[in-house]
ZATIKE-381113 format. One record per residue (C-alpha): residue number from 1; x, y, z. Coordinates in Angstrom, 3 decimals, always signed. Layout:
REM residues N
pos NUM	X X	Y Y	Z Z
...
REM end
This chain:
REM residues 454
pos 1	X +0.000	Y +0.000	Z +0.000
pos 2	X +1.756	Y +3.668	Z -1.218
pos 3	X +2.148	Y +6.106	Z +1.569
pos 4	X -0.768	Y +7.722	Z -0.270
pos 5	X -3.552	Y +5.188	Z -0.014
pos 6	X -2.887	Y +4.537	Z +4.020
pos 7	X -4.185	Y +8.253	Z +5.100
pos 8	X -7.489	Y +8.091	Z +2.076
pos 9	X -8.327	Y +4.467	Z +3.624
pos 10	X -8.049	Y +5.766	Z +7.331
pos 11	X -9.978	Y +8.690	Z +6.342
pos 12	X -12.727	Y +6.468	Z +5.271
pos 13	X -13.098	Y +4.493	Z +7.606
pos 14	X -13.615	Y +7.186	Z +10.000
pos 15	X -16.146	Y +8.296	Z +7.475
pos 16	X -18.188	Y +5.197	Z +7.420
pos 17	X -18.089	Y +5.006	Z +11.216
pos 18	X -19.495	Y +8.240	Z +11.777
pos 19	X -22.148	Y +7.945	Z +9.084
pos 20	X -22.943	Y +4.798	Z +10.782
pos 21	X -23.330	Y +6.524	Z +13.778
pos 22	X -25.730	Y +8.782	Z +12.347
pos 23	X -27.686	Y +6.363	Z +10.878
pos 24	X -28.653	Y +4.845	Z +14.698
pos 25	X -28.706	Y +8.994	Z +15.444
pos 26	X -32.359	Y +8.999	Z +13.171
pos 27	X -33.497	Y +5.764	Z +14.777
pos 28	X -33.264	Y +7.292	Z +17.808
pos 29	X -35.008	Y +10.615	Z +17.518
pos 30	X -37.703	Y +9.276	Z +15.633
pos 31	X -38.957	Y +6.651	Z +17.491
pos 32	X -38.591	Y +8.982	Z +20.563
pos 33	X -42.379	Y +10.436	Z +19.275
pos 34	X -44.976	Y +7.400	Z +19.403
pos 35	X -44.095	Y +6.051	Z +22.991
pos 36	X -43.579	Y +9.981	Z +24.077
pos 37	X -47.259	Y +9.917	Z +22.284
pos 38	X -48.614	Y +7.718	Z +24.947
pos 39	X -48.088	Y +10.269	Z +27.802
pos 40	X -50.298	Y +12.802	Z +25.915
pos 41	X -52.934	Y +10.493	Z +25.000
pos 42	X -53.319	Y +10.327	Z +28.898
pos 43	X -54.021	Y +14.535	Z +28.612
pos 44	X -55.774	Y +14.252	Z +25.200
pos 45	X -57.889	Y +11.043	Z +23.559
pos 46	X -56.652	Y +12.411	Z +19.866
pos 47	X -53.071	Y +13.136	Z +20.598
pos 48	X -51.156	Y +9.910	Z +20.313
pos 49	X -49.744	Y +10.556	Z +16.951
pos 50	X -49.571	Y +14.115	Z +16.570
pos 51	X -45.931	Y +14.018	Z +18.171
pos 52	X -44.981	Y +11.403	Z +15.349
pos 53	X -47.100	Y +13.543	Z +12.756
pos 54	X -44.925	Y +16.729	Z +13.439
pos 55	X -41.544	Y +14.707	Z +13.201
pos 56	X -42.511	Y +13.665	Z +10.046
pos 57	X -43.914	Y +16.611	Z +8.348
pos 58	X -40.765	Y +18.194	Z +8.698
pos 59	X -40.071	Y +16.154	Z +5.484
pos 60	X -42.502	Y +18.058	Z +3.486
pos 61	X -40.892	Y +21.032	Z +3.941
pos 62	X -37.258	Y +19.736	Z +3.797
pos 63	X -36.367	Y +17.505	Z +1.529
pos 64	X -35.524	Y +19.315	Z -1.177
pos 65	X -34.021	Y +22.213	Z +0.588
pos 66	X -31.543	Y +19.756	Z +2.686
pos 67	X -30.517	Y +18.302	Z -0.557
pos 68	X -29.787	Y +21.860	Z -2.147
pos 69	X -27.769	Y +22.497	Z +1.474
pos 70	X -25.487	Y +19.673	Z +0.246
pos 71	X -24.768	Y +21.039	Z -2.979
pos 72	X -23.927	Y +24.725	Z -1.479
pos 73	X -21.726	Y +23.972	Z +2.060
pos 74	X -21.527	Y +20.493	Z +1.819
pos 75	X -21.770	Y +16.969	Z +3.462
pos 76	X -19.951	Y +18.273	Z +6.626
pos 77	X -21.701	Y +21.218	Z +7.605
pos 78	X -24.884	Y +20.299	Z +6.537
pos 79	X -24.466	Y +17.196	Z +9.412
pos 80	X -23.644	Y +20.179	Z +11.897
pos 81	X -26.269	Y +21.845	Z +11.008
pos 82	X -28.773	Y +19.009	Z +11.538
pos 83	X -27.070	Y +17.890	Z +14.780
pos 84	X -27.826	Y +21.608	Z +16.270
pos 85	X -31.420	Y +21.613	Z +15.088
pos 86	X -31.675	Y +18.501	Z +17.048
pos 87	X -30.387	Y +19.498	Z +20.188
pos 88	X -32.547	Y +22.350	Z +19.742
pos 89	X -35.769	Y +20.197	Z +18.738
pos 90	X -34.800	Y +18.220	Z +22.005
pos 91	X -34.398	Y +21.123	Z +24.325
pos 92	X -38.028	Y +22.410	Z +23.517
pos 93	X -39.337	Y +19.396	Z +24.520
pos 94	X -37.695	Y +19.196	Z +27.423
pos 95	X -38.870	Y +22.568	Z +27.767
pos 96	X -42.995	Y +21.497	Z +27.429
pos 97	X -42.244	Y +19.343	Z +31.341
pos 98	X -41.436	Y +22.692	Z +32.969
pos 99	X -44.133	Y +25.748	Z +31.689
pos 100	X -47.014	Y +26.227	Z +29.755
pos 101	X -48.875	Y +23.081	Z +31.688
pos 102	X -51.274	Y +25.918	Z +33.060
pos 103	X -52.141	Y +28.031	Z +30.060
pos 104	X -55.055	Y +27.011	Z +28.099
pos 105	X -54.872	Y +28.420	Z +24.508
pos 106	X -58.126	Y +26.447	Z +23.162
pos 107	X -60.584	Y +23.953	Z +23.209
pos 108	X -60.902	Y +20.756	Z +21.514
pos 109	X -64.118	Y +18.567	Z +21.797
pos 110	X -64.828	Y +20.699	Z +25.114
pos 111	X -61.451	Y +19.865	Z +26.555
pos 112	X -58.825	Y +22.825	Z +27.006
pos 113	X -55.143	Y +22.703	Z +24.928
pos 114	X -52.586	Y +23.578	Z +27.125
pos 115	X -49.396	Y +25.459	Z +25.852
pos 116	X -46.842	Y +23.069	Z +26.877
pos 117	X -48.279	Y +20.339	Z +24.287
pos 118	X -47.747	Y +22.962	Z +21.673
pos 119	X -44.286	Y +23.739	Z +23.053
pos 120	X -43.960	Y +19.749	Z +22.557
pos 121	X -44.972	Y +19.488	Z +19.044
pos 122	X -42.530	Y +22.615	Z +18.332
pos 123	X -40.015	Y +20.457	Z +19.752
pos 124	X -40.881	Y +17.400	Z +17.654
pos 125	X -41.005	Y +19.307	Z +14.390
pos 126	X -37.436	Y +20.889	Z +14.418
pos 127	X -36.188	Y +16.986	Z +15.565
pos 128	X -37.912	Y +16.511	Z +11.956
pos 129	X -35.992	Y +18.895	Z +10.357
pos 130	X -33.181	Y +17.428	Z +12.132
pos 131	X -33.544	Y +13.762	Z +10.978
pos 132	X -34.027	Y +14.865	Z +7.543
pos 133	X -30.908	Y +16.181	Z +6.266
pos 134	X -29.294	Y +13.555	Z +8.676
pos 135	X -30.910	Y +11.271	Z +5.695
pos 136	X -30.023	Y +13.633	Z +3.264
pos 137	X -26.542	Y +13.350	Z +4.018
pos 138	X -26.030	Y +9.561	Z +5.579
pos 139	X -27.591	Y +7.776	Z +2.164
pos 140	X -25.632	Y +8.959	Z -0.274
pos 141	X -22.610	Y +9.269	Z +1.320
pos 142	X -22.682	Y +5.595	Z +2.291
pos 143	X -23.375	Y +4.655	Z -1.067
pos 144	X -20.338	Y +7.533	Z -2.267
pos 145	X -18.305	Y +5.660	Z +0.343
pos 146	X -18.741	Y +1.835	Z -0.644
pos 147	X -18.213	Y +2.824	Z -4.772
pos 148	X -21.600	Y +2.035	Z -5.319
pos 149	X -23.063	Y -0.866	Z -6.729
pos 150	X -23.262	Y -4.193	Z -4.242
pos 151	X -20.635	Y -2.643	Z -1.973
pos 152	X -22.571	Y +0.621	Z -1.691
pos 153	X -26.075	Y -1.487	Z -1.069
pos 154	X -23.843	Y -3.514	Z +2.231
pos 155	X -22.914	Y -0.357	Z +3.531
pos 156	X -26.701	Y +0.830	Z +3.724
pos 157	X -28.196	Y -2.466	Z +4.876
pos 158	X -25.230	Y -2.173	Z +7.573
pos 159	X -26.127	Y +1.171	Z +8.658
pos 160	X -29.690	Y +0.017	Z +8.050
pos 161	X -29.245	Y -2.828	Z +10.917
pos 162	X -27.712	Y -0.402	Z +13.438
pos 163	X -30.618	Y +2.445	Z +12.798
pos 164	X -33.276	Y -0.988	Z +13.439
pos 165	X -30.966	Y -1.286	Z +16.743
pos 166	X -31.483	Y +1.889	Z +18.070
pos 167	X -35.002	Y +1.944	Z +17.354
pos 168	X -35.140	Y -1.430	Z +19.050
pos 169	X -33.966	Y +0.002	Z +22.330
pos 170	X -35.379	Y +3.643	Z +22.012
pos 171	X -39.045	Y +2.653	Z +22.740
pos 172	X -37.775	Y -0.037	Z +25.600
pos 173	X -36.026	Y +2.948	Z +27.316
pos 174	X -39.458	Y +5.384	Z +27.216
pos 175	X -41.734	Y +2.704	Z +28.629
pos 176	X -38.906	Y +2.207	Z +31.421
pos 177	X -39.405	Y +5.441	Z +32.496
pos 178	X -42.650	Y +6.121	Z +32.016
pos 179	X -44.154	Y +2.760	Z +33.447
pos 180	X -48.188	Y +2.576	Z +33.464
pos 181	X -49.486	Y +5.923	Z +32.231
pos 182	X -51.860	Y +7.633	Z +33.933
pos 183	X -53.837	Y +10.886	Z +33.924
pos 184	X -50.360	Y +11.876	Z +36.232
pos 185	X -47.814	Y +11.060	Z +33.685
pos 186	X -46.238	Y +13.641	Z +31.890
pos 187	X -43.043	Y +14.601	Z +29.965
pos 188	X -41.631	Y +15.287	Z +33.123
pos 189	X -41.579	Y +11.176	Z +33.333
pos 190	X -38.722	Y +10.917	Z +29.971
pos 191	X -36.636	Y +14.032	Z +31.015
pos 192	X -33.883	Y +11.925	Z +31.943
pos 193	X -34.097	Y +10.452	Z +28.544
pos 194	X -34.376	Y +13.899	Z +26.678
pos 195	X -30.805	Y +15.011	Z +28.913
pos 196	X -29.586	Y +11.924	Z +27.242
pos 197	X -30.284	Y +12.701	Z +23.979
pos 198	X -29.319	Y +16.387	Z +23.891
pos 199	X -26.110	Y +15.086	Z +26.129
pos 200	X -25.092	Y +13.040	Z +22.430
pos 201	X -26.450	Y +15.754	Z +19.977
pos 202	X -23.294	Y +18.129	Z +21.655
pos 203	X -21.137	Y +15.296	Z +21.718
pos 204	X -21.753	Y +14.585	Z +18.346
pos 205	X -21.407	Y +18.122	Z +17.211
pos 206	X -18.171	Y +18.401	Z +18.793
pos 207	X -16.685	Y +14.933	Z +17.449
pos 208	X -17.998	Y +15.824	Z +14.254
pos 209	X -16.710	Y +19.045	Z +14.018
pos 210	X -13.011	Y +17.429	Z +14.016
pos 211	X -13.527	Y +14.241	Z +11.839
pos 212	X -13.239	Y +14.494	Z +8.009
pos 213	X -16.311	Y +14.374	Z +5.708
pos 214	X -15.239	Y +13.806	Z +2.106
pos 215	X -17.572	Y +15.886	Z -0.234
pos 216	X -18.601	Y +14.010	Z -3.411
pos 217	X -19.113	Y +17.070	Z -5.198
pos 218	X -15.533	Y +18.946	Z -4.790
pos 219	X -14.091	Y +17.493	Z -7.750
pos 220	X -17.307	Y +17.663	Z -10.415
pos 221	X -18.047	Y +20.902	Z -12.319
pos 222	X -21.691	Y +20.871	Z -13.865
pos 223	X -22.244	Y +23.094	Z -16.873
pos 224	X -25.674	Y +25.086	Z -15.844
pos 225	X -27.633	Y +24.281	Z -18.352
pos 226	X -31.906	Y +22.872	Z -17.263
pos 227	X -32.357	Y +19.134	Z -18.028
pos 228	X -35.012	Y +18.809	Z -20.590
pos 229	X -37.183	Y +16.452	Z -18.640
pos 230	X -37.590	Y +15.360	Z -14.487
pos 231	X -38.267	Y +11.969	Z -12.564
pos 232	X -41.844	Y +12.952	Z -12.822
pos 233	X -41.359	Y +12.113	Z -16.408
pos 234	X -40.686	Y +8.393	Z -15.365
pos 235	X -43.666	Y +6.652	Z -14.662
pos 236	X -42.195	Y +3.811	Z -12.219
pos 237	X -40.389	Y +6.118	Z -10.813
pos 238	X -43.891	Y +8.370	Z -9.809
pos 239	X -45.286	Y +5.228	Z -8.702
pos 240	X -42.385	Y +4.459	Z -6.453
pos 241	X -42.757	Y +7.741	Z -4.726
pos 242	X -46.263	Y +7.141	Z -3.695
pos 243	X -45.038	Y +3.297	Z -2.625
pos 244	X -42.250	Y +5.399	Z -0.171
pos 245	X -45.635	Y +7.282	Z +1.310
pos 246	X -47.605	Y +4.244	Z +1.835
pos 247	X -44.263	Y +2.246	Z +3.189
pos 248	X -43.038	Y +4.749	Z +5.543
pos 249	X -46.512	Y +5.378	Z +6.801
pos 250	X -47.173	Y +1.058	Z +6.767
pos 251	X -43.251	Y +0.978	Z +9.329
pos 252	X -44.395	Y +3.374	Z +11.482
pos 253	X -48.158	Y +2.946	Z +11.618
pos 254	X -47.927	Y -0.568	Z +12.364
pos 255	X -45.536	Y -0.693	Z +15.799
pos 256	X -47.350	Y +3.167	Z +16.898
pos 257	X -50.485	Y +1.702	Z +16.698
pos 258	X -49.469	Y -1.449	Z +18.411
pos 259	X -48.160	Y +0.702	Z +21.499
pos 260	X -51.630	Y +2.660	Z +21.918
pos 261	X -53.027	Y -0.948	Z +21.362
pos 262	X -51.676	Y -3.036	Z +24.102
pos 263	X -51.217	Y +0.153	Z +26.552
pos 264	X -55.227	Y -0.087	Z +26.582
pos 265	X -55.932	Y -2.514	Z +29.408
pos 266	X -59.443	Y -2.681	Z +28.521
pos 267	X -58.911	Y -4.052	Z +24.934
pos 268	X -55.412	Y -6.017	Z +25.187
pos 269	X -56.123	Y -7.265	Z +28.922
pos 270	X -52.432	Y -6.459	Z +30.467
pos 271	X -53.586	Y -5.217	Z +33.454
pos 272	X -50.137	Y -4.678	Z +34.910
pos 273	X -47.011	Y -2.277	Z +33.591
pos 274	X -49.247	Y -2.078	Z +30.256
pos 275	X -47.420	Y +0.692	Z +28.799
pos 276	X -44.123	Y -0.283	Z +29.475
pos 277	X -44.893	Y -3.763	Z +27.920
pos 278	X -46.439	Y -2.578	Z +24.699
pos 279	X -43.256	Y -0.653	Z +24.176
pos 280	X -41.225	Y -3.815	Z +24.246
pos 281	X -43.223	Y -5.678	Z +22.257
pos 282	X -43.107	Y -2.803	Z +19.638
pos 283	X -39.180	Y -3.004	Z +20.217
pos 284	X -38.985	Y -6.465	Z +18.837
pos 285	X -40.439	Y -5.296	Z +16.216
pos 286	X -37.420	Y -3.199	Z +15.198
pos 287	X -35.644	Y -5.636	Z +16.129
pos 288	X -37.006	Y -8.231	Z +13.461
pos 289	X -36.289	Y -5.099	Z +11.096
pos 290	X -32.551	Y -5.734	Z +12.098
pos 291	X -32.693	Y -9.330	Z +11.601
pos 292	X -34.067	Y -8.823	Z +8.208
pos 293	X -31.658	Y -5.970	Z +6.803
pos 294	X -29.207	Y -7.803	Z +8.187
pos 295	X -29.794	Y -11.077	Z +6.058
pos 296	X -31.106	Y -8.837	Z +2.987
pos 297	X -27.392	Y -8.007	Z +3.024
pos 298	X -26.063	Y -10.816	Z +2.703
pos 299	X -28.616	Y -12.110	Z -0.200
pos 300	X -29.061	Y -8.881	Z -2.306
pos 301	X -26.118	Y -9.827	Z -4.350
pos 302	X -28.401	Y -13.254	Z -5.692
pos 303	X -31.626	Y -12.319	Z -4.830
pos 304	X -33.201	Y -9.410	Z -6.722
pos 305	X -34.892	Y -6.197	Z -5.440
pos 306	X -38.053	Y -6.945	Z -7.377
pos 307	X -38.414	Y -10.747	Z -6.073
pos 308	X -37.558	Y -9.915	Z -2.124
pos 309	X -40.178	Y -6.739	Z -2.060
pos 310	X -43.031	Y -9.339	Z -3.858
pos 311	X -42.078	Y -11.815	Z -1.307
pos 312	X -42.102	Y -9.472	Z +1.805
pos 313	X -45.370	Y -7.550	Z +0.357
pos 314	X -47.337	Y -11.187	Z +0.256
pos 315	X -46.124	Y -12.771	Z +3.409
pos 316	X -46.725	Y -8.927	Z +5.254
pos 317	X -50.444	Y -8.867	Z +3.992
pos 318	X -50.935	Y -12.328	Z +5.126
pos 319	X -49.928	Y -11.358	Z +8.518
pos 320	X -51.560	Y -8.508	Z +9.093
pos 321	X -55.077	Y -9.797	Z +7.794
pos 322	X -53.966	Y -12.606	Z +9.899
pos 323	X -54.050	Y -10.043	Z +13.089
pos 324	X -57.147	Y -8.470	Z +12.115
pos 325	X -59.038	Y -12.155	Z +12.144
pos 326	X -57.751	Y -13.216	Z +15.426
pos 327	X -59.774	Y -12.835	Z +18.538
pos 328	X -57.679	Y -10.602	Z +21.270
pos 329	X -58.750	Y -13.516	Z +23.459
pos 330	X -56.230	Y -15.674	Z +21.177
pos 331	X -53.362	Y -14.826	Z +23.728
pos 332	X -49.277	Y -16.268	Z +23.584
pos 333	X -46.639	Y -15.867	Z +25.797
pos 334	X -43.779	Y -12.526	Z +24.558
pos 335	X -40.851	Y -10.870	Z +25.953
pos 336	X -42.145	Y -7.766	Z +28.174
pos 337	X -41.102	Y -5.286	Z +30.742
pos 338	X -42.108	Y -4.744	Z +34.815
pos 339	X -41.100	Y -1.814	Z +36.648
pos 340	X -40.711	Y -4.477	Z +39.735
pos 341	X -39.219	Y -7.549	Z +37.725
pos 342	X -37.183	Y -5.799	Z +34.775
pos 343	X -37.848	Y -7.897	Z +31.543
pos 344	X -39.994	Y -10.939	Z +31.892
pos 345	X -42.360	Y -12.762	Z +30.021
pos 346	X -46.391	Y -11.373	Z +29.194
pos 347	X -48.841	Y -12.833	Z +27.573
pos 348	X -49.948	Y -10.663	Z +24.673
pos 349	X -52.654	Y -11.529	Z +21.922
pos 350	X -51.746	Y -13.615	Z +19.273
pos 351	X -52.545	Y -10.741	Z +16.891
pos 352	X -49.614	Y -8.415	Z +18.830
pos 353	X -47.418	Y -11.346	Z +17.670
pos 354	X -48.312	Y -11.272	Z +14.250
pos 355	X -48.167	Y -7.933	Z +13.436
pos 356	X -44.121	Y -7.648	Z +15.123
pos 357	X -43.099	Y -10.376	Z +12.480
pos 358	X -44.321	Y -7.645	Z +9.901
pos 359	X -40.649	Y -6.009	Z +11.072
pos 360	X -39.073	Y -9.216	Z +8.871
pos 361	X -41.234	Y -7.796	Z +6.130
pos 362	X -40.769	Y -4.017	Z +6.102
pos 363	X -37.439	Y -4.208	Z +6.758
pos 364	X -36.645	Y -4.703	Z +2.795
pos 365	X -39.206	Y -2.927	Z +1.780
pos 366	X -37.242	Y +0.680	Z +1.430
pos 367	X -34.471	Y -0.346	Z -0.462
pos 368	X -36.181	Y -2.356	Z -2.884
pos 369	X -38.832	Y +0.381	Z -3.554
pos 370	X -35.595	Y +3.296	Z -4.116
pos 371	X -33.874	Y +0.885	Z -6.241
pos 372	X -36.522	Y -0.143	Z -8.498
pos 373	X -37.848	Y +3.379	Z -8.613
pos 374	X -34.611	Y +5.464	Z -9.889
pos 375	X -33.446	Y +2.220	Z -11.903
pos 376	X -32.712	Y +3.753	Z -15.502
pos 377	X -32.877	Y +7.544	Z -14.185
pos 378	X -29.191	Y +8.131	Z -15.127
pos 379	X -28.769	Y +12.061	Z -14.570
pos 380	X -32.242	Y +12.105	Z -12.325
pos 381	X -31.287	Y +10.258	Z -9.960
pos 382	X -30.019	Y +12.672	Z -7.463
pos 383	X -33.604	Y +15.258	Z -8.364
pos 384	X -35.461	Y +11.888	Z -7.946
pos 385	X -33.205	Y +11.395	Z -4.101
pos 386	X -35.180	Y +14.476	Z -2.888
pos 387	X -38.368	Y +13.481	Z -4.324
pos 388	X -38.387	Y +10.626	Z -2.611
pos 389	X -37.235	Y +12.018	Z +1.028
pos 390	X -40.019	Y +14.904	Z +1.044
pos 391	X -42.550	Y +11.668	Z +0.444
pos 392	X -41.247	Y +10.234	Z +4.118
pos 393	X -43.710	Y +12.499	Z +5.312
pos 394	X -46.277	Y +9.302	Z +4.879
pos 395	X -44.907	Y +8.247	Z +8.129
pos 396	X -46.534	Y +10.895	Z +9.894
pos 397	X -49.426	Y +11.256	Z +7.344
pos 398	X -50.999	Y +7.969	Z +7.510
pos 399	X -50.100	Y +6.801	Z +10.973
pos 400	X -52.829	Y +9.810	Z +11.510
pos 401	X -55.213	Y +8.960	Z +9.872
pos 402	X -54.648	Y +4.916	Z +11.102
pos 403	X -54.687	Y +6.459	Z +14.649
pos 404	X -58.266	Y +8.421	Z +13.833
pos 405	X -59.326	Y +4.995	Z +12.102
pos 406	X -58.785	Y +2.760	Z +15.680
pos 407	X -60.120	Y +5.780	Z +17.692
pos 408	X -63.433	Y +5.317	Z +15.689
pos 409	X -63.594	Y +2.037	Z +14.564
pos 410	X -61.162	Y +0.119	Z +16.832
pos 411	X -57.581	Y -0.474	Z +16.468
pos 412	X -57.471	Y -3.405	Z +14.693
pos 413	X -60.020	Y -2.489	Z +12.214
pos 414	X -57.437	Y +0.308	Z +11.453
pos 415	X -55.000	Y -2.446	Z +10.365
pos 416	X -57.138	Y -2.351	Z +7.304
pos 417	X -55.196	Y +0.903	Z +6.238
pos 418	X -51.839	Y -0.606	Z +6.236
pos 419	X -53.122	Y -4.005	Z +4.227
pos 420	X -54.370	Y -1.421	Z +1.436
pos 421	X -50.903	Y +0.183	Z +1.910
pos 422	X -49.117	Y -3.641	Z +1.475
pos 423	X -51.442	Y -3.960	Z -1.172
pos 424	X -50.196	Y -1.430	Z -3.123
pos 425	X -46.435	Y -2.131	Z -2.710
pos 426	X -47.423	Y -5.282	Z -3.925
pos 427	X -48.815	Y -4.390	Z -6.932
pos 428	X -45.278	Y -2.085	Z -7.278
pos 429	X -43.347	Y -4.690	Z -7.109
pos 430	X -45.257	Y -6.940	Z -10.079
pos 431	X -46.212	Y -4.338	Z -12.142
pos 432	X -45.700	Y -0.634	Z -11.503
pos 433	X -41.785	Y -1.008	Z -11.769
pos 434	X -41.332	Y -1.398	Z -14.956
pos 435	X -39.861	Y +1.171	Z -16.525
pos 436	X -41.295	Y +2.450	Z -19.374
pos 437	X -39.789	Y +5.744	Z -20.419
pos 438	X -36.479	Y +3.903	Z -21.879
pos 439	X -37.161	Y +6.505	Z -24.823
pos 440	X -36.105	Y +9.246	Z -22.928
pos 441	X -32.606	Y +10.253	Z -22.571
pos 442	X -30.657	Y +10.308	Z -19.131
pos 443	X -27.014	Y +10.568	Z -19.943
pos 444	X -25.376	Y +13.766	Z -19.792
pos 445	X -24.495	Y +15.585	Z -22.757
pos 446	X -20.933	Y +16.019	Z -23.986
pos 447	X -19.531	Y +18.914	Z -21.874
pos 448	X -22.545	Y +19.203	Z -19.305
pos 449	X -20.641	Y +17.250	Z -16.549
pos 450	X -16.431	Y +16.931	Z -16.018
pos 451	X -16.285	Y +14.340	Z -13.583
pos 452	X -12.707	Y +13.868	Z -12.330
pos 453	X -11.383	Y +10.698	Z -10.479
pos 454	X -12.075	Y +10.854	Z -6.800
REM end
């Protein structure tokens, strides 16, 4: 190895560590909001997922503008950036446990909305911004990082298993703290958890701030001239935009609804540390997410996108029609949690069960959906990137309106949702992939783009 080669491979390394780090960063802010959520249902009946809605709506107004940040200052800065916002977003919430719990701004179905819920959904949408443009920058550069291709895709599922880690453990940690909710609990129940989190969004800053960030851009010059067609002129490629809506809002609807599900004695029967045991259930559902990225990485080099995503759709909408059909009086024996015990066993209904081993399912879902959708986009790619991060915003979206559905109509009748959702990836995967705007040209012209060896 030259004297050269020794520093660019150390360099990288440290690149791909942090990035990796970043990836559980996301996990771990996001799933923050649906067990958080089950404190304020206590307070208010309709605001389990309004926490999770904010996060995620953040994406709607982000996505393309945290892409542009990487073009303008660049990988490095544009993490920095995103790891202030979140100590920020943090800090506000931390900030609802302390005022505003005795101001009443308005009324909702009779019942008075006090300002430090609004001070917590502040809070929740800057952590969206936050998590974001941590996207923004942590996919591409891992796939910049690996050279692309089936080395690129390893790095991803890889920093794919440690985001399903953290999300494992985040929702175990909230239902520690917060135990059986009550009409008493509050956020004042998680601050230790929110000093945590702000505690490793100024670590990070400060580690970051003295570790390398290659930028992929600093050796391409672009010739400005405006590409004579979009991604929108790709038709699989609009279909697999509205597939990342529907599957974001399928992986987060099904383990948020799950929590509110088994927290409510009166439906699930756990009688005992309810809330704290629906958030470990849901945690093993992140878990299975793990397991699966972490064997889709080791079979994505024989096994193609389209054929895993058809598999995982079927087997997915078998199990959660499966759950909908089974009598909560169907019960098995799961890990769970007790504030007096630690973890121990509970017995959970069968249809709890079911719907975790959706994690195996979901878990490939993303990867196949991006890769089929910008396959044959050439120069679009990138435009197509942000497309597809300002459509994450189904995670907030439809969990919503699944939350409004079990409110109304029960919660596993809301399941219902996310089997039309399955049912559409489905269909994605056998027919809407195809791509067929081959006609259309997605090469760069002949002095548009210099691309120099990186």
């Amino acid at each position: 190895m030259s004297n050269n080669q020794a520093p660019q491979k150390k360099v990288r390394v440290v690149a791909i560590t942090t990035m990796f780090f970043l990836f559980a960063m996301i996990a771990f802010v996001t799933n923050l909001a649906a067990p958080i959520g089950t404190v304020w249902q206590g307070h208010y009946s309709w605001a389990g997922m309004m926490g999770n809605l904010m996060n995620f709506a953040a994406y709607l107004f982000m996505g393309i503008p945290a892409g542009n940040m990487l073009l303008r200052i660049g990988y490095k800065k544009t993490t920095l950036w995103a790891l202030a916002l979140g100590f920020i977003g943090i800090g506000v919430q931390y900030l609802s446990s302390l005022v505003g719990g005795d101001v009443a701004l308005f009324n909702i179905d009779g019942q008075p909305v006090m300002l430090n819920f609004i001070i917590y959904l502040l809070g929740a949408f800057v952590c969206g911004f936050c998590v974001c443009m941590l996207n923004t920058v942590v996919t591409p550069m891992l796939t910049l990082l690996g050279g692309g291709g089936n080395r690129g895709n390893q790095l991803l599922q890889t920093g794919g298993s440690l985001n399903s880690l953290a999300a494992t453990l985040t929702p175990v940690l909230v239902g520690i703290l917060i135990g059986k909710v009550t009409e008493n609990s509050s956020m004042s129940d998680v601050t230790p958890l929110l000093w945590i989190a702000m505690a490793v969004f100024a670590l990070s800053f400060i580690v970051i701030s003295f570790v390398h960030i290659p930028n992929p851009d600093s050796n391409i010059t672009k010739k400005h001239t405006k590409a004579p067609h979009s991604p929108w002129n790709f038709r699989h490629t609009v279909l697999g935009v509205i597939g990342i809506f529907f599957y974001v809002g399928t992986e987060v609807g099904i383990p948020g609804t799950l929590i509110f599900y088994l927290s409510d004695s009166t439906v699930s029967g756990i009688q005992e540390n309810a809330t704290s045991i629906a958030t470990a259930v849901a945690a093993v559902y992140w878990l299975l997410m793990l397991v699966g990225r972490t064997a889709s990485s080791f079979i994505s080099g024989k096994v193609s996108s389209k054929t895993q995503l058809t598999v995982a759709a079927i087997v997915a909408i078998c199990l959660v029609v499966g759950a909908i059909f089974t009598p909560s009086s169907v019960r098995l024996t799961m890990i769970g949690y007790s504030v007096e015990n630690g973890f121990t066993t509970a017995t959970v209904p069968l249809s709890a069960v079911l719907l975790v081993l959706v994690g195996l399912c979901t878990s490939v879902m993303w990867g196949g959906i991006f890769s089929l959708a910008v396959e044959g986009l050439g120069r679009y790619t990138a435009q197509a990137s942000g497309i597809f991060m300002m459509m994450v915003v189904g995670g907030g979206i439809m969990p919503f309106i699944q939350n409004i559905i079990a409110r109304n109509a029960g919660y596993m009748a809301s399941y219902w949702l996310v089997a039309a959702m399955l049912g559409y990836i489905l269909y994605y995967a056998l027919v809407g992939c195809k791509n067929v705007n081959k006609d259309i040209p997605v090469d760069y012209e002949v002095g548009e783009m210099v691309e120099n060896s990186l």
